[in-house]
C-alpha atoms as one frame of an Amber mdcrd trajectory, in Angstrom:
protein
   0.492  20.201  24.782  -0.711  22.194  21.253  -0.318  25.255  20.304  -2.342
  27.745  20.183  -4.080  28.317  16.767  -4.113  32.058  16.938  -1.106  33.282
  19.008   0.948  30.180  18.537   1.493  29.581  22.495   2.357  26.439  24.031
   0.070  25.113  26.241  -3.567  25.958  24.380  -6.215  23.702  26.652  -9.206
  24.900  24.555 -10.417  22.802  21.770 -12.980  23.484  19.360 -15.662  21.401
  19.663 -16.987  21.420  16.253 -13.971  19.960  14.460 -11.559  19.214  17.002
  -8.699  20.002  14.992  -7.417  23.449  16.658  -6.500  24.339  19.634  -6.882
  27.858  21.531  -5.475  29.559  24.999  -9.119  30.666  25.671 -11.994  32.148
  24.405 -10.267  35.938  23.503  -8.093  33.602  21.360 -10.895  31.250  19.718
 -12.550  34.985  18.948  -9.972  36.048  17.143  -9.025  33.205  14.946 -12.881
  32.920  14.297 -12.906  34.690  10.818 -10.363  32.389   9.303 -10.807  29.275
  11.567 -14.644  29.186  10.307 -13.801  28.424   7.125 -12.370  25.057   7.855
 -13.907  24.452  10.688 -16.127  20.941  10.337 -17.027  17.675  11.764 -17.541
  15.856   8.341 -15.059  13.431   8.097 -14.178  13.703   4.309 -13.903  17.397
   4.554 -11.137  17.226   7.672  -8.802  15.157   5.707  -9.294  17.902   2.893
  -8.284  20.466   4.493  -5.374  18.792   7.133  -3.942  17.527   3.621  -4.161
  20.723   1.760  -2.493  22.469   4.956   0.034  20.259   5.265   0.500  20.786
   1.618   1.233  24.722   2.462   3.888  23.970   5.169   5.804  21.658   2.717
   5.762  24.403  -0.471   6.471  26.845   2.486   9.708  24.825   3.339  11.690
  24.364   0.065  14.338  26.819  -1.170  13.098  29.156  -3.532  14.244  28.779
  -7.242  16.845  31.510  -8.829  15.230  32.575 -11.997  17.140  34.095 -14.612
  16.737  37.535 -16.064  16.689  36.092 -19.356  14.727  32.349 -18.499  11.605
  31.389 -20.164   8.947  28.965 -19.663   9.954  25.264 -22.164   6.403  24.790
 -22.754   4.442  28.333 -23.230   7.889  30.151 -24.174   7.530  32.929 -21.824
   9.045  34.606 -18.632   7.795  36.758 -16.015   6.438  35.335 -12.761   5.762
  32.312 -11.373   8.594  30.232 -13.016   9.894  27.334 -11.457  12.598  24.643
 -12.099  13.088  21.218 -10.536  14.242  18.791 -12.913  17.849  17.689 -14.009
  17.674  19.253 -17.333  20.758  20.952 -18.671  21.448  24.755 -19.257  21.879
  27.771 -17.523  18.110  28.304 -18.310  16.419  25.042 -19.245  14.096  23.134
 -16.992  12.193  26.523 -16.251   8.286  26.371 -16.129   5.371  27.601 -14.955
   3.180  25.236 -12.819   0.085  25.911 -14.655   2.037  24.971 -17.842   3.067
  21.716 -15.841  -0.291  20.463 -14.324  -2.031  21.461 -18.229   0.319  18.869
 -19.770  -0.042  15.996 -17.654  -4.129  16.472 -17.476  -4.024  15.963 -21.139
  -1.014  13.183 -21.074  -0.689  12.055 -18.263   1.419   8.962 -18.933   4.093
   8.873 -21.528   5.874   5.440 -23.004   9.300   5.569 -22.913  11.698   3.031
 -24.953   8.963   0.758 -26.007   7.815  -0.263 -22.427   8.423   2.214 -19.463
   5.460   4.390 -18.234   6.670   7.977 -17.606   4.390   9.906 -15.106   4.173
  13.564 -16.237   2.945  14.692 -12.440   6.239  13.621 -10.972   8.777  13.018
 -13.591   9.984  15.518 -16.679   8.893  14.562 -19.533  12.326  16.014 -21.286
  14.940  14.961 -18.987  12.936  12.000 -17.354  14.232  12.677 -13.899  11.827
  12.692 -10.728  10.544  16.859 -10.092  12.322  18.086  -6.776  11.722  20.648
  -4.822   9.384  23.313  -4.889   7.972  21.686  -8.725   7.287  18.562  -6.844
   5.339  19.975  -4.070   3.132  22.027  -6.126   2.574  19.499  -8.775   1.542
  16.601  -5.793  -1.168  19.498  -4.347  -2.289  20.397  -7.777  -3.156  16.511
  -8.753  -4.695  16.209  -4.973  -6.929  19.128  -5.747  -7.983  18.072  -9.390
  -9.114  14.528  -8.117  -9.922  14.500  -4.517 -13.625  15.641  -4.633 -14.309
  13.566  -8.366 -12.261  10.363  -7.950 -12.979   7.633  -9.950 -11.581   4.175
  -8.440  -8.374   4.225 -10.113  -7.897   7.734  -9.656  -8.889   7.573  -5.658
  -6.501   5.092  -4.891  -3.512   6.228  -7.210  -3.556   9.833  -6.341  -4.156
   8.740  -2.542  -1.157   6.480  -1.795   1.286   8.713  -3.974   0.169  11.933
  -2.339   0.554   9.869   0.985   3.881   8.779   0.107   4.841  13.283  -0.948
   3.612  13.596   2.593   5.095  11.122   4.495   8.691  12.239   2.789   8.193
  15.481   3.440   7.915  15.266   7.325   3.852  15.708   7.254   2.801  11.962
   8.816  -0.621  12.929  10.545  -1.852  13.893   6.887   0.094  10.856   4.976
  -1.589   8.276   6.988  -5.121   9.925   6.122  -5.016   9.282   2.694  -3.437
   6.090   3.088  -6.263   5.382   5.096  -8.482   6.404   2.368  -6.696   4.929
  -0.570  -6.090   1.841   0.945  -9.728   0.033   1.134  -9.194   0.494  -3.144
  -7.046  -2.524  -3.302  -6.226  -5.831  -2.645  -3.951  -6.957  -0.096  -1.182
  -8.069  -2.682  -2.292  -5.026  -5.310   1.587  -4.181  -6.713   0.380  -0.203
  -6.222  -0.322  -0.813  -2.580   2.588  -2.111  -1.689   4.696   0.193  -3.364
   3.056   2.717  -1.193   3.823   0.644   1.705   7.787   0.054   0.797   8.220
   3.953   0.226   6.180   4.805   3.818   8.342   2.216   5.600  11.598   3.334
   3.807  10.454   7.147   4.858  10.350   6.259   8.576  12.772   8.216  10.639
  13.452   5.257  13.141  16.102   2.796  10.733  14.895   0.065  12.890  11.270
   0.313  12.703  11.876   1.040   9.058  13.965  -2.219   8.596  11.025  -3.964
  10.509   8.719  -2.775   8.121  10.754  -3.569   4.857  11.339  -7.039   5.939
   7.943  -7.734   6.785   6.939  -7.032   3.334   9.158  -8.787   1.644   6.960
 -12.356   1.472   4.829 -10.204  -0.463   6.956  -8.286  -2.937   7.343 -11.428
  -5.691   5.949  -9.941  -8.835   6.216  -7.456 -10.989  10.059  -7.447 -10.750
  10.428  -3.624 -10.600   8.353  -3.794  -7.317  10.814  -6.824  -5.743  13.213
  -4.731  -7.348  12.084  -1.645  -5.682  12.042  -3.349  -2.371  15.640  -4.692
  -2.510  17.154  -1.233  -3.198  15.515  -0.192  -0.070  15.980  -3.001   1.840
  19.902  -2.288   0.802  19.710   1.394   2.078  18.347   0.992   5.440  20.754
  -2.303   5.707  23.673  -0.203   5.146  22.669   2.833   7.711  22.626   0.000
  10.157  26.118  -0.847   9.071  24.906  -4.964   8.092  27.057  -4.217   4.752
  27.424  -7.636   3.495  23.463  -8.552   3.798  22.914  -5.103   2.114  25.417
  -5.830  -0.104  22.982  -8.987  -1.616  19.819  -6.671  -1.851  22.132  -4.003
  -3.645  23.204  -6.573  -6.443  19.581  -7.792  -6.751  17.913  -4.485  -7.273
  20.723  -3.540 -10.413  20.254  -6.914 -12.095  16.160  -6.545 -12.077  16.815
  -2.272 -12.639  18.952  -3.121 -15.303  16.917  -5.864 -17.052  13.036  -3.625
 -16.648  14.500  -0.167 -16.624  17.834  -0.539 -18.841  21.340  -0.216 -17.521
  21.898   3.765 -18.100  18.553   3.935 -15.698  18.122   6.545 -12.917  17.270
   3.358 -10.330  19.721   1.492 -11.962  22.729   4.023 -11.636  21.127   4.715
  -8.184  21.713   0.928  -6.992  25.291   1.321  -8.501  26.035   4.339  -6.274
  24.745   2.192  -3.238  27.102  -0.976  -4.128  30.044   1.251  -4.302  29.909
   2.567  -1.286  29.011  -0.298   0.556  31.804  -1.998  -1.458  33.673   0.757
   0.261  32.378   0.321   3.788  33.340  -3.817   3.673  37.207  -2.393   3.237
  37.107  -3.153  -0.912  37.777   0.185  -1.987  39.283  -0.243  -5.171  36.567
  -1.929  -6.238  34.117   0.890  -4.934  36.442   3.277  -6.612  36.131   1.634
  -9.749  32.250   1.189  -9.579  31.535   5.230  -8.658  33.876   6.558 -11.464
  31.699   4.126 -13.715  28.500   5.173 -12.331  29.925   9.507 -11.963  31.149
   9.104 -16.058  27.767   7.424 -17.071  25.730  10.250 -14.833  27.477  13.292
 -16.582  26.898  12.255 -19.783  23.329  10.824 -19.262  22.199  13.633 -17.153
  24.790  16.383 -16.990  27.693  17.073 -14.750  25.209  19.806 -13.250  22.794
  17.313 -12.373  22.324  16.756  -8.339  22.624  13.248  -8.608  25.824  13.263
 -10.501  26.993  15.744  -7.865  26.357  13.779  -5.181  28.278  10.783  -6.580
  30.851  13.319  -7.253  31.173  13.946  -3.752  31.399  10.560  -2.739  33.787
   9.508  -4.214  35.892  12.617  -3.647  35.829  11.417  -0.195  36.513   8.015
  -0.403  39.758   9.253  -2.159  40.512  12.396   0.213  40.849   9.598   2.914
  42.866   7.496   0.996  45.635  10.380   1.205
């Protein structure tokens, strides 16, 4: 049973019968919550999946760690400190990779999309523009709610179904489904069946799906359709190699592994977050199928080319650190 939306007891039986979104013990409690629950309170359609994204929204900034600013850090873009600043990039420096969000969201309105070697499309709402990394944490919530609230009531088509499926896809990762599969919902009549955006949507929704079956299910199913481009069959294989391993089929994920680093490598270039990323994978399932020198060999490639790329800081490069610390430990 739901909670109630005032007191937070289990067992509320009372629903509202305007928007049927919130739950109450009884009337005392429906009272009470009145002066707040009135001002989302609604039966138009559009208006319900504003406001169940935008609180779902809250409950994911709510959730992430809070960032430790410096005394002394200062905003990369406006140059100065105070509050509000944030950092969650892989930039390098006690205090670079600070900023404020407003400083953010004003640089990708006005450039949204950056090229990058000659050919790669940089997205300033979820990548850094300086150290080209995906944003993390509490940077990559607010920046996802900011670009839902700047297009959801003036969408154009392109905008409606972009900023849909990717704020779907923010939801869905961050354990917020009932909200995810509204937008996908309303993002997805935008496209056609085969439409390379929609089905990267639908390969990062199946690869968040906390059931590895269901999620393997899913990611095999699409597979028939993930031909062209080759970063989007690319895309596909690395996950298809992920949820392989986790159900320990190793030499099957193994295959998808070395198919997502030779298309990475070739679109994205061989230094490449998702190429690295692919590299990390093949080690350690090179690992798992009892070849461990040769996993060895491929992490210490991957771990030197991740601390000089990104820094020895970064959490990527830590996290391949730590793998193959323990690959080692428990060869001793």
């Amino acid at each position: 049973m739901p909670k109630c939306d005032w007191c937070r007891a289990e067992n509320a039986n009372l629903r509202c019968s305007k928007c049927q979104a919130c739950w109450f013990c009884d009337k005392k409690c429906a009272k009470r919550a009145w002066r707040t629950h009135k001002l989302y309170c609604t039966d138009d359609p559009v208006r319900k999946r504003h406001i169940a994204v935008e609180m779902a929204f809250e409950r994911i900034v709510a959730r992430k760690p809070r960032t430790e600013v410096p005394d002394d850090a200062v905003c990369y873009i406006c140059l100065d400190g105070g509050d509000g600043l944030l950092r969650g990039c892989a930039c390098r420096g006690p205090s670079a990779g600070f900023a404020h969000v407003d400083c953010l969201v004003e640089m990708a309105k006005r450039d949204p999309w950056i090229l990058v070697e000659g050919r790669n499309m940089l997205n300033r709402w979820t990548m850094c523009g300086t150290c080209r990394q995906p944003f993390a944490g509490e940077v990559e919530a607010e920046m996802a709610r900011r670009r839902w609230r700047l297009h959801r009531d003036d969408l154009t088509p392109f905008e409606k179904r972009h900023v849909c499926l990717s704020a779907s896809v923010t939801l869905k990762w961050n354990d917020e489904p009932d909200a995810s599969d509204l937008l996908y919902q309303a993002g997805k009549p935008c496209y056609a069946r085969d439409d390379a955006v929609l089905l990267m949507a639908e390969i990062e929704r199946a690869e968040a799906d906390t059931n590895a079956d269901a999620a393997l299910e899913r990611l095999t199913a699409l597979g028939a359709r993930c031909r062209h481009p080759p970063l989007l069959r690319g895309l596909h294989a690395h996950r298809m190699a992920r949820r392989l391993g986790l159900l320990g089929r190793f030499q099957d994920a193994l295959h998808f592994a070395a198919e997502s680093i030779a298309i990475s490598a070739a679109e994205t270039g061989p230094e490449s977050n998702v190429t690295l990323e692919g590299m990390v994978i093949y080690g350690l399932l090179l690992d798992d199928l009892g070849r461990v020198d040769e996993g060895i060999a491929m992490l210490t490639n991957v771990l030197a080319t991740q601390t000089r790329v990104l820094g020895a800081d970064s959490p990527r490069t830590r996290s391949t650190r730590a793998s193959l610390d323990r690959i080692i430990s428990r060869l001793r």
